[in-house]
C-alpha positions as CSV (number, residue, x, y, z in Angstrom):
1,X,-2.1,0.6,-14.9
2,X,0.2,3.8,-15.9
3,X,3.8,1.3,-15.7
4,X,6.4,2.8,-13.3
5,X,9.1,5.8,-14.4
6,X,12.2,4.7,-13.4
7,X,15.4,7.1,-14.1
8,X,19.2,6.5,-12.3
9,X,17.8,8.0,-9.0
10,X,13.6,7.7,-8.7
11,X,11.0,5.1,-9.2
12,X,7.2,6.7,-10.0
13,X,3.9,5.6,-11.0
14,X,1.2,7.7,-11.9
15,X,-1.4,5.0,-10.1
16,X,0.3,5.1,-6.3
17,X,1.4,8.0,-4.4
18,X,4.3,5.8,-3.1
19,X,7.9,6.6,-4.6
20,X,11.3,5.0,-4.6
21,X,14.3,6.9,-4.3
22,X,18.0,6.5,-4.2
23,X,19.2,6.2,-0.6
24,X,23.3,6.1,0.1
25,X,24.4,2.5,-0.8
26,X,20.5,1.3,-2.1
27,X,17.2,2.5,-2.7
28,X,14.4,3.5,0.0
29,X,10.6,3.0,-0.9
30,X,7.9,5.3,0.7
31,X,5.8,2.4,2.1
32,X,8.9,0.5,3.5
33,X,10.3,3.3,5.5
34,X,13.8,2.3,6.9
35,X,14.5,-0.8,4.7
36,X,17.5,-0.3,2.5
37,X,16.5,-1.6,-0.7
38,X,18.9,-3.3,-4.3
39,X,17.1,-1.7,-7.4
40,X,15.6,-4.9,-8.4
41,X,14.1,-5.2,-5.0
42,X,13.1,-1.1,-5.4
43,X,11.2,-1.9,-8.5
44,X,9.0,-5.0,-7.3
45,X,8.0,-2.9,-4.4
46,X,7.1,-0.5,-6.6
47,X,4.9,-3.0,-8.7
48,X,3.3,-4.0,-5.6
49,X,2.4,-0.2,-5.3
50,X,1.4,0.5,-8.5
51,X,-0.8,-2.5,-8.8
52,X,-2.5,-2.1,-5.3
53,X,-2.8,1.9,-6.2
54,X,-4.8,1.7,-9.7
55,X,-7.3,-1.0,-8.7
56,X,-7.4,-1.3,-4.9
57,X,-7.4,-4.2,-2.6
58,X,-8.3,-7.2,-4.9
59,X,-10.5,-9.3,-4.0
60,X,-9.6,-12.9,-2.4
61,X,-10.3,-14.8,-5.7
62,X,-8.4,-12.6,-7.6
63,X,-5.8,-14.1,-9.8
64,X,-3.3,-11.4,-9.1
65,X,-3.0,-12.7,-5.7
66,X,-0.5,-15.3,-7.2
67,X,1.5,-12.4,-8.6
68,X,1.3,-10.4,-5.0
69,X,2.8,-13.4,-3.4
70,X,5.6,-13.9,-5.3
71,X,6.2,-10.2,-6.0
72,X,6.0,-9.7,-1.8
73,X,8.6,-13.0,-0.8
74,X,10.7,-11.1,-3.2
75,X,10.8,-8.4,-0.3
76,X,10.9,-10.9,2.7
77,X,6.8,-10.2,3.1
78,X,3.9,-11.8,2.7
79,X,0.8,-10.7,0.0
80,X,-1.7,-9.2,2.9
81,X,1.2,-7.8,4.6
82,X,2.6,-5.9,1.4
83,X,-0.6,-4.8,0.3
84,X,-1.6,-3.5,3.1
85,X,1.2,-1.5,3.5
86,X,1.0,0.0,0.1
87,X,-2.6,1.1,0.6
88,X,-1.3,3.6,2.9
89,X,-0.8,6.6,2.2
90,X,3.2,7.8,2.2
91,X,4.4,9.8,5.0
92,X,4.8,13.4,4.8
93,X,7.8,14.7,3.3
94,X,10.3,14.9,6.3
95,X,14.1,15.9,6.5
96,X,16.3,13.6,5.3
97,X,18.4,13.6,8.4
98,X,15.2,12.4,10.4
99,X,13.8,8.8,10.7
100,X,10.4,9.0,9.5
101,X,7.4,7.7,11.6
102,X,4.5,5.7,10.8
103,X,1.8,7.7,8.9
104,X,0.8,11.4,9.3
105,X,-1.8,13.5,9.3
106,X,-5.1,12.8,9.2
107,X,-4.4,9.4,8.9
108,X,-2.9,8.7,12.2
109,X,-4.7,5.7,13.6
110,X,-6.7,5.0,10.5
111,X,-7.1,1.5,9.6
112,X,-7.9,-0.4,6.4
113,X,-11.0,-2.3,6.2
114,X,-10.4,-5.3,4.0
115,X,-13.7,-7.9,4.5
116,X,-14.2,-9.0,0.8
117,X,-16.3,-6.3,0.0
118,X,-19.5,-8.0,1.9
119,X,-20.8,-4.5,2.0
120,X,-20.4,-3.4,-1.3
121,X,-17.5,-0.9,-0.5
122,X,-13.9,-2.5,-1.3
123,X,-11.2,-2.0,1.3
124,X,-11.1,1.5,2.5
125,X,-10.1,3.3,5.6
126,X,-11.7,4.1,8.9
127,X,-10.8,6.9,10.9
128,X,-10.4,6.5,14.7
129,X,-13.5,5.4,16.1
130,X,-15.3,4.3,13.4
131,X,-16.8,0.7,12.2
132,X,-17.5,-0.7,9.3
133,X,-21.2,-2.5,8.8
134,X,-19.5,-5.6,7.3
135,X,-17.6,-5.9,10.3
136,X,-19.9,-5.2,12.9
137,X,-22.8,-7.8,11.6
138,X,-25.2,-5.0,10.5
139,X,-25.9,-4.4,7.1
140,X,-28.8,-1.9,6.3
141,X,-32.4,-3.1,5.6
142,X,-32.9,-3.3,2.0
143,X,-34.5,0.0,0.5
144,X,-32.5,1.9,2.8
């Protein structure tokens, strides 16, 4: 993990996309549009990020599970929830002066497979349309 910058008025890491940034009376995170952060809140959020963002969806016997579940209460959330969320990517940059909407671009209506990597492939996303092999049942014959 590359840590998080964190100056008066922006929170970064170099292993998420996701940023945190001064917002009026609190701070607003990229992957918890509308929420009106305090700066200690600002920073777990961004931990979540920046942990999610250099290795991925961990596996369900990972140990840092424990971490993501206090680390996401701290934010009224719970672990899948959080993680989830931060796996996505950040909106597009908008005007300030309008409320952002869920995600854009190509990634409108793209969901994130999570199974436990029975197929080999981590968590990753699917486009519109498209299933997974791990969730549909089929896996390829071997040699394939």
């Amino acid at each position: 993990m590359g840590g998080i910058t964190i100056t008066d008025t922006h929170m970064s890491s170099p292993d998420t996309p996701h940023t945190a940034r001064v917002k009026g009376e609190g701070w607003e995170v990229s992957w918890l549009p509308g929420r009106t952060l305090d700066r200690n809140q600002a920073i777990t959020a961004m931990t979540i990020a920046s942990t999610v963002g250099g290795t991925g969806v961990p596996r369900a016997d990972d140990p840092i599970w424990l971490h993501l579940d206090c680390w996401a209460a701290e934010l009224s959330l719970t672990a899948p929830s959080a993680v989830v969320r931060a796996c996505e990517p950040p909106p597009l940059p908008h005007d300030p002066d309008t409320p952002q909407a869920g995600t854009a671009g190509l990634f409108v209506g793209s969901r994130l497979c999570a199974h436990a990597d029975r197929d080999g492939k981590g968590a990753h996303w699917l486009l519109p349309g498209q299933t997974c092999q791990a969730e549909t049942g089929l896996q390829p014959e071997a040699g394939r």
